[in-house]
C-alpha positions, 0 to 999 in steps of 0.5 A, spaced: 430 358 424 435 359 418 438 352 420 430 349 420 428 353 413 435 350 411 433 343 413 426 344 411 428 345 403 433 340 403 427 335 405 423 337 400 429 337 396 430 329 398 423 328 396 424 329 390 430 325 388 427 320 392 420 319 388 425 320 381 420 327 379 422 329 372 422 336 371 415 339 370 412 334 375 408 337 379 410 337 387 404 336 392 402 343 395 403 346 401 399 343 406 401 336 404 408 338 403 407 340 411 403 334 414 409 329 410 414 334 413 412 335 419 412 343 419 407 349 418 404 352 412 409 358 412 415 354 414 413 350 408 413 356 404 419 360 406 423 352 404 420 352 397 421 359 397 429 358 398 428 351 393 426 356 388 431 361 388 436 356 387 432 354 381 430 347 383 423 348 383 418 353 381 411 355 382 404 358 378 400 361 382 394 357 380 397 351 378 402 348 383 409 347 384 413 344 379 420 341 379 425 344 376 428 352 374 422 355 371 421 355 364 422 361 358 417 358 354 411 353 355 408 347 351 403 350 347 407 356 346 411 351 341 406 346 338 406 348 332 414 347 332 413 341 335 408 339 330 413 340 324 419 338 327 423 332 326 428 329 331 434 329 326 432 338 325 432 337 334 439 334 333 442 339 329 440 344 333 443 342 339 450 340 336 449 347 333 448 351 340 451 347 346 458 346 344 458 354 344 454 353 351 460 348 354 465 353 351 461 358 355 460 355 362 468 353 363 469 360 363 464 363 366 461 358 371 462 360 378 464 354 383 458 353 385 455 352 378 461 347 377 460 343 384 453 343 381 454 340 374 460 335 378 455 333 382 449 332 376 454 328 372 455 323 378 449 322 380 447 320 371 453 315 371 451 312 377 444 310 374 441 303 375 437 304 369 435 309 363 429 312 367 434 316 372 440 316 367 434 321 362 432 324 368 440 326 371 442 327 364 437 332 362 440 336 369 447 336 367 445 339 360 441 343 362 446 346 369 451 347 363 447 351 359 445 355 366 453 356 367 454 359 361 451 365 362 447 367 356 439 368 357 438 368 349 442 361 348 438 359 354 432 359 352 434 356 345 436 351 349 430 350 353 425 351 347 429 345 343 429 341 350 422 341 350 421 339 344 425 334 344 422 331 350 414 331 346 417 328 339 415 321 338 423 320 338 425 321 344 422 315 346 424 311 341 430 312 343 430 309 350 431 302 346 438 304 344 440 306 350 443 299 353 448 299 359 455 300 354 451 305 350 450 310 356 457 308 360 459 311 353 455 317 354 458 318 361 465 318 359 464 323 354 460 327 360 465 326 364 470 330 358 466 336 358 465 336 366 473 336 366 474 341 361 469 346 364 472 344 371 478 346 368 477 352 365 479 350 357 474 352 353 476 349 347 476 343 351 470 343 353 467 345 346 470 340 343 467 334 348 460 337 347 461 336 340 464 329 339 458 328 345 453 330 340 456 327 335 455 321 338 446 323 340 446 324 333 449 317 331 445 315 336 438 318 332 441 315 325 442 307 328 434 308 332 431 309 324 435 303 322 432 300 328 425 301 327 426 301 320 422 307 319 423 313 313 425 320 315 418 321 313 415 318 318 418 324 323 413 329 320 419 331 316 
């Protein structure tokens, strides 16, 4: 049964891959999960179950199964910061925090986290096109902040990462992702996933800032692109 369950899960796990869910997407529910796969309501919820331990989905009793670790904060919960803040505000913080969150994860990441994140960062190098380049490279940074393992700088990390995901910018920023652009950012993933891989703190600080250096200049070039004022960004 443990072999099915295992089997089950990773089925589940495939679906998403395969139909490209964001985090946050909503899965189809149980009873739907089990006609597709073929298997019964409580073998179904023993799989999702396991998914969710390994933080790959998490459910809300009421409202579904969604992909992904559970949140620390919801939407609406941050409206008004989200509201108020602007891109270049989202930018600074990240190259404030997730440095730090690097240095962390090379030194307290166990191997299965570090398998994760090498797996993650394969799979953002290997994208065809921006849509599944985001959705692996939100993974990467997001199994990086996981791996450090402080729940205060966690949650700092997903409040920004959600923020970051409702303002305007974020999809400005798609257009200056070109093939070079993102085969760059995966050179610089691959430096951090080295160096957390390695155990070198101070190496994986220093990739984590230089790649944030890099989001940054990325934000001042969408400005000029679009030939917008900062105003524009609600500053």
């Amino acid at each position: 049964m443990e072999r099915n369950l295992d089997a089950l899960a990773k089925a589940i796990s495939d679906l998403i891959d395969e139909a490209r869910l964001p985090e946050g997407e909503r899965l189809p529910t149980e009873r739907e999960l089990s006609e597709r796969l073929g298997a019964s309501r409580w073998q179904t919820r023993q799989a999702l179950e396991k998914l969710e331990k390994q933080g790959r989905i998490w459910r809300h009793v009421g409202k579904g199964t969604f992909v992904g670790p559970r949140p620390t904060v919801e939407v609406e919960a941050l409206r008004l910061l989200i509201d108020n803040s602007n891109p270049m505000e989202v930018v600074e913080t990240r190259h404030t925090i997730e440095p730090a969150l690097a240095a962390m994860a090379a030194l307290r990441a166990d191997t299965a986290q570090i398998a994760e994140i090498q797996s993650i960062g394969r799979r953002c190098a290997a994208a065809r096109n921006i849509e599944i380049y985001e959705v692996w490279d939100e993974k990467l940074h997001a199994a990086i902040a996981r791996a450090a393992g402080n729940k205060i700088l966690l949650a700092m990390f997903e409040t920004v990462n959600e923020i970051r995901k409702q303002i305007v910018w974020n999809t400005m920023r798609r257009s200056t992702l070109k093939p070079e652009r993102r085969a760059h950012f995966s050179e610089q993933h691959r430096r951090i996933i080295e160096a957390i891989a390695a155990r070198d703190a101070d190496a994986a600080n220093t990739a984590m800032r230089e790649h944030m250096a890099t989001n940054i200049e990325v934000y001042q070039n969408v400005v000029r692109a679009e030939k917008f004022g900062l105003s524009v960004f609600r500053t």
